[in-house]
KOLTILO-280699 format. One record per residue (C-alpha): residue number from 1; chain; x, y, z. Coordinates in steps of 0.2 Angstrom, whole numbers. Each point is the difference from the previous one (the first is absolute). Layout:
<gutors>
GUTOR    nr   kette      c1      c2      c3
GUTOR   NUM       A       X       Y       Z
...
</gutors>
This chain:
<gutors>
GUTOR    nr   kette      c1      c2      c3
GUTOR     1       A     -52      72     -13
GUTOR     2       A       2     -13      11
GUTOR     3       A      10       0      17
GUTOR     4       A      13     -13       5
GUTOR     5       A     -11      -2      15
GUTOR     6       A     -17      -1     -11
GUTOR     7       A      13     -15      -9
GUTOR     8       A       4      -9      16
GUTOR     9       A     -17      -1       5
GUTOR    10       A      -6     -10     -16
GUTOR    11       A       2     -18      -4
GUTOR    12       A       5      -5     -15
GUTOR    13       A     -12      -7     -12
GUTOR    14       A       5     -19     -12
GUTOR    15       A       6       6     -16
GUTOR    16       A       1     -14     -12
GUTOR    17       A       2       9     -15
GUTOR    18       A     -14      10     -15
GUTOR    19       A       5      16       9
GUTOR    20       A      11      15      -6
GUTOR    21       A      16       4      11
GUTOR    22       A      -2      16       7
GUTOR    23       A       6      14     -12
GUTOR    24       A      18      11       2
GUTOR    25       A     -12      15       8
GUTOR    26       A     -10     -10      11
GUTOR    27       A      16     -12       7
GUTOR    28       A       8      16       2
GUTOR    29       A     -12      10       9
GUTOR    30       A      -1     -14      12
GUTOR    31       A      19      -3       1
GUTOR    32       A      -1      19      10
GUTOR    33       A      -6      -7      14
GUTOR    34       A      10     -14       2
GUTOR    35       A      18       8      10
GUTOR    36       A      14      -7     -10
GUTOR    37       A      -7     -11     -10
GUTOR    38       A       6       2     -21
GUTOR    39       A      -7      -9     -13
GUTOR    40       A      12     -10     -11
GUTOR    41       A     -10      -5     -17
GUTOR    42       A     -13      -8       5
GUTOR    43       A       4      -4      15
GUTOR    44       A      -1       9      19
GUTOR    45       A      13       2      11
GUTOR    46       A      10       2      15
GUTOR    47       A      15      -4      10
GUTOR    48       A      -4      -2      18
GUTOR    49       A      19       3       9
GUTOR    50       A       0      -7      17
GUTOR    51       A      15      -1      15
GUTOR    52       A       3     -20       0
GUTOR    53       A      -4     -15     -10
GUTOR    54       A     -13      -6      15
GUTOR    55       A     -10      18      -3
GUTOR    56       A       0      -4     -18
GUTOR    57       A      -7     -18       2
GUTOR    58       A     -13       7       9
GUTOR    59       A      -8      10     -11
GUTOR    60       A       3     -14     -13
GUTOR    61       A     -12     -10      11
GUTOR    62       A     -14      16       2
GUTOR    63       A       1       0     -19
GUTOR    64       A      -3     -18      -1
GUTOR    65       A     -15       2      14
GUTOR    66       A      -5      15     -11
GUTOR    67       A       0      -9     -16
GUTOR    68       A      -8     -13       6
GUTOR    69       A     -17      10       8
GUTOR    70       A      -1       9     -16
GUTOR    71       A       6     -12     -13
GUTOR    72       A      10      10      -7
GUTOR    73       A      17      -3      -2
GUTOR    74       A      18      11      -5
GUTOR    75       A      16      -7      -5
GUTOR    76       A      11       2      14
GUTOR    77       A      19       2      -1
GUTOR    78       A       8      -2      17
GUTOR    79       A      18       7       3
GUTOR    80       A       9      -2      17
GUTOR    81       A      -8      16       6
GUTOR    82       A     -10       7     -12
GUTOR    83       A     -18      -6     -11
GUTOR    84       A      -6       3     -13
GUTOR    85       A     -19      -2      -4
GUTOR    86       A      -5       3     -18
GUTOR    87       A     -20      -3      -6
GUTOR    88       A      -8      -2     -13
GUTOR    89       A     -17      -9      -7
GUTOR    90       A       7     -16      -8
GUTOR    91       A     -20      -5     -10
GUTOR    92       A       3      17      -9
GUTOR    93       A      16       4       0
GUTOR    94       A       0      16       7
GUTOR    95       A      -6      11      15
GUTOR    96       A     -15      -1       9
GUTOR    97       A      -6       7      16
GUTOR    98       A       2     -17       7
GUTOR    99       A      17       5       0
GUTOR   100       A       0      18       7
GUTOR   101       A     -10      -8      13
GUTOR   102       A      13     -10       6
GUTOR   103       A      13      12       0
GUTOR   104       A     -10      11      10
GUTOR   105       A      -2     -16      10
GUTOR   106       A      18       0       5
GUTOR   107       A       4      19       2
GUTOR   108       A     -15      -5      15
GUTOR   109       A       8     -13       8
GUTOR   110       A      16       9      -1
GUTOR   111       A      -9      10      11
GUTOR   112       A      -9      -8      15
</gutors>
């Protein structure tokens, strides 16, 4: 099984669809190293709680720095202190490592 840190250290590869999602067992097994994270659906994620709206801005902008050097983008919902960052794999409708990748991503930068 992979570790979050094994996770954090990959880049994600393009996905643009013909591939399966990954299946409940595999999604699952990867979920356990992920601290907090659930999986909703189809769909991966977490609420990030911080102590101001300024700390939660932040990490907006480190997601969007992120996103941006894996392209690889979540759908964020921002609250006036808390985020929350859900993945998935939009060409297939589903998970894919790309998106575990990314979460283990931010549990890194959380941190440095």
């Amino acid at each position: 099984m992979a570790t979050s840190c094994n996770l954090a250290d990959r880049q994600c590869r393009p996905c643009e669809g013909g591939i399966a999602p990954l299946d409940a067992a595999m999604a699952s097994e990867m979920l356990h190293t992920l601290a907090g994270w659930a999986l909703n659906g189809e769909r991966l994620e977490k609420t990030f709680a911080f102590r101001n709206h300024y700390e939660a801005m932040a990490f907006v902008n480190a997601i969007a720095w992120l996103s941006h050097r894996e392209n690889h983008h979540p759908e964020l919902t921002v609250d006036y202190k808390d985020v929350r960052v859900r993945y998935w794999t939009h060409a297939i409708d589903g998970l894919s490592e790309n998106d575990f990748i990314c979460a283990a991503k931010l549990e890194k930068l959380l941190t440095i």
